[in-house]
Residue, then its C-alpha position, 0 to 999 in steps of 0.5 A: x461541454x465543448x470548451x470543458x477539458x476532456x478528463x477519464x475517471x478510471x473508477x468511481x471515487x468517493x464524491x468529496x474529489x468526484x463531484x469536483x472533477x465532474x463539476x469542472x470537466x467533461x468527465x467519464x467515468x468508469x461505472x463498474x467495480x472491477x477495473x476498464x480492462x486494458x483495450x476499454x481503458x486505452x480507448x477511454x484515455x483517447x483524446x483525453x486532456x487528464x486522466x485521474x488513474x488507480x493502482x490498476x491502471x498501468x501508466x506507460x508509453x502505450x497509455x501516453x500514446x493512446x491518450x494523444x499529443x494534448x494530455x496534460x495531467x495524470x492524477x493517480x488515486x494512491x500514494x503508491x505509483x509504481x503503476x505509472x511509468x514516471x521517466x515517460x511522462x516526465x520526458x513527454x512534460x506530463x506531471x503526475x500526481x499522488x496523495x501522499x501524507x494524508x493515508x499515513x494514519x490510517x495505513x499503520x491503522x491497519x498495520x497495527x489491528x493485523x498485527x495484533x489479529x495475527x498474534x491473538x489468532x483473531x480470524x482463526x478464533x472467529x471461524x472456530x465459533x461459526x463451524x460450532x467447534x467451540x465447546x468448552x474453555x480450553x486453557x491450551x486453545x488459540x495460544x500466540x505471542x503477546x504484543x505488549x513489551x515484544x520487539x516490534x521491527x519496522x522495515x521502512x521508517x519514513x512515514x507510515x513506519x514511525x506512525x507504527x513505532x508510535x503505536x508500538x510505543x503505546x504498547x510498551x514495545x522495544x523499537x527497531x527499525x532498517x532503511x536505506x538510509x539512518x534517520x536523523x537522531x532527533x526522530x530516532x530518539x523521537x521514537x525510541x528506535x534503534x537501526x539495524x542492518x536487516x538481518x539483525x532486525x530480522x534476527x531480533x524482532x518478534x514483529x516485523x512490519x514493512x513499509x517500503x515503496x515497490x522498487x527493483x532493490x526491494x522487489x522480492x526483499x523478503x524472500x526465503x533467505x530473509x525469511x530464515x532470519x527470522x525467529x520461528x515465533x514471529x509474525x510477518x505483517x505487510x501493508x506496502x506492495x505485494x511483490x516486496x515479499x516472495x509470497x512462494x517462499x512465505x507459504x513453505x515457511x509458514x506451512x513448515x513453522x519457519x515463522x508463526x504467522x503472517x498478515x497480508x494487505x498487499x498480495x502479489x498478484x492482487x487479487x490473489x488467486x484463490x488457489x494460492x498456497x497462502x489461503x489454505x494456511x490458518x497462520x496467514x491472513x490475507x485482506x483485500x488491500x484495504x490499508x486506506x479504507x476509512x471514509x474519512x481518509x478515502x475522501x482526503x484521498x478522492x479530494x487531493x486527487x481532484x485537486x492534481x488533476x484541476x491544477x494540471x488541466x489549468x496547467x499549474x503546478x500540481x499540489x502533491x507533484x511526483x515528478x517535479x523536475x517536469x516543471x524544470x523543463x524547458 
């Protein structure tokens, strides 16, 4: 084993990208369900040739170091990467890679079934049943908006985003969408959709869902002023990063009737306490980050993992590069 590149796995991930990676290298991985905590994962990461990270493993100068002069790859298990501190293994020449592309379908999946579970107070309904509530049919029992022909605002159009504005297209609903930057009008008129400044969108939309990366301009993007936009019978739903939304601020306005419900994916912290404001509340449902969770994308996902990861141990360029001016470097 000793001419095989020495690699950490920082969690089991579905055999399709695992089985290739322990195939190649001297691999140890991480056995347990919760995460190496950070001491176990700094020391895991000595010596290490490649690492192939989650979400929870917080990538900076301190891992860098640790992991040592030779680490020639840092392969993260997500299409997000605000974990991994990028400018830092740029100017150590370390590309990094993600798996981007291949979660898009089945992430505006799940954005679509919360929204739609918000609406029709689907896990309010289910737990009425098994505490023996339900006694009769009721015609004023469980109301919420419908999703047909409603206005679905869409905060974030790259990907994920217009995938959501095609199964909101399906359902007959008026389209608009906010970015930084206007889409090009060949997918606006793709889509149907119309751009707004946010605070229109906000104003308009019976749904608002977000699909924005975690940066500082949008860390904290829907907050309590944000939400006063809204209308009061509108559903929040968020699939992108936790910290996008002030979960604060979205407790006292879903608790004060400020907006009708909201879903969650993505909480801030993860996992959310259990004491958080936000679980007391019945108009807010809260899963456990599951966005990709399908067998089928999980295993895309375990597999353009491994291939980052081989290509950097071979000193290739990576196939999904986060950071590709490293290649530009002298």
């Amino acid at each position: 084993m000793a001419d095989r590149p020495k690699v950490f796995v920082a969690r089991r991930i579905p055999e399709a990208g695992l089985s290739v990676v322990t195939g190649a290298t001297d691999a140890t991985v991480w056995p347990d369900d919760l995460p190496p905590p950070r001491d176990e994962l700094l020391r895991a990461v000595s010596g290490c040739d490649g690492v192939l990270t989650l979400l929870t493993d917080r990538v900076d100068d301190e891992f860098l170091d640790a992991a040592g002069p030779q680490l020639k790859v840092v392969s993260n298990y997500a299409v997000g990467f605000d974990n991994v501190d990028v400018p830092a293994c740029t100017a150590r020449g370390i590309p990094v890679g993600n798996t981007p592309g291949v979660l898009t379908e089945t992430t505006a999946d799940l954005a679509f079934a919360l929204m739609m579970a918000a609406a029709r107070r689907l896990p309010e309904g289910d737990r009425y049943v098994r505490a023996g509530k339900w006694k009769t049919w009721g015609p004023m029992l469980l109301l919420g908006p419908d999703v047909h022909g409603a206005t679905m605002g869409i905060v974030g159009f790259g990907r994920i985003g217009q995938a959501v504005a095609r199964r909101a297209a399906g359902f007959g609903m008026r389209i608009l969408y906010h970015d930084v930057h206007q889409a090009d009008p060949a997918i606006e008129a793709e889509h149907s959709a119309t751009f707004l400044p946010l605070e229109k969108l906000l104003d308009q939309a019976d749904f608002v869902s977000l699909h924005v990366n975690l940066t500082p301009e949008t860390r904290g993007l829907i907050n309590a002023e944000k939400l006063g936009w809204m209308k009061s019978t509108a559903i929040l739903v968020n699939t992108s990063r936790g910290p996008v939304v002030d979960g604060a601020a979205l407790a006292t306005a879903l608790r004060d009737g400020q907006i009708f419900a909201a879903a969650l994916d993505v909480t801030d912290p993860e996992p959310i306490p259990t004491d958080d404001p936000l679980l007391s509340l019945d108009n807010c449902l809260v899963v456990p980050h599951i966005a990709s969770a399908s067998h089928a994308t999980r295993s895309k996902m375990a597999e353009m993992a491994a291939a980052n990861l081989l290509a950097g141990l071979r000193g290739e360029r990576l196939p999904t590069p986060v950071n590709p001016e490293v290649y530009e470097q002298g």
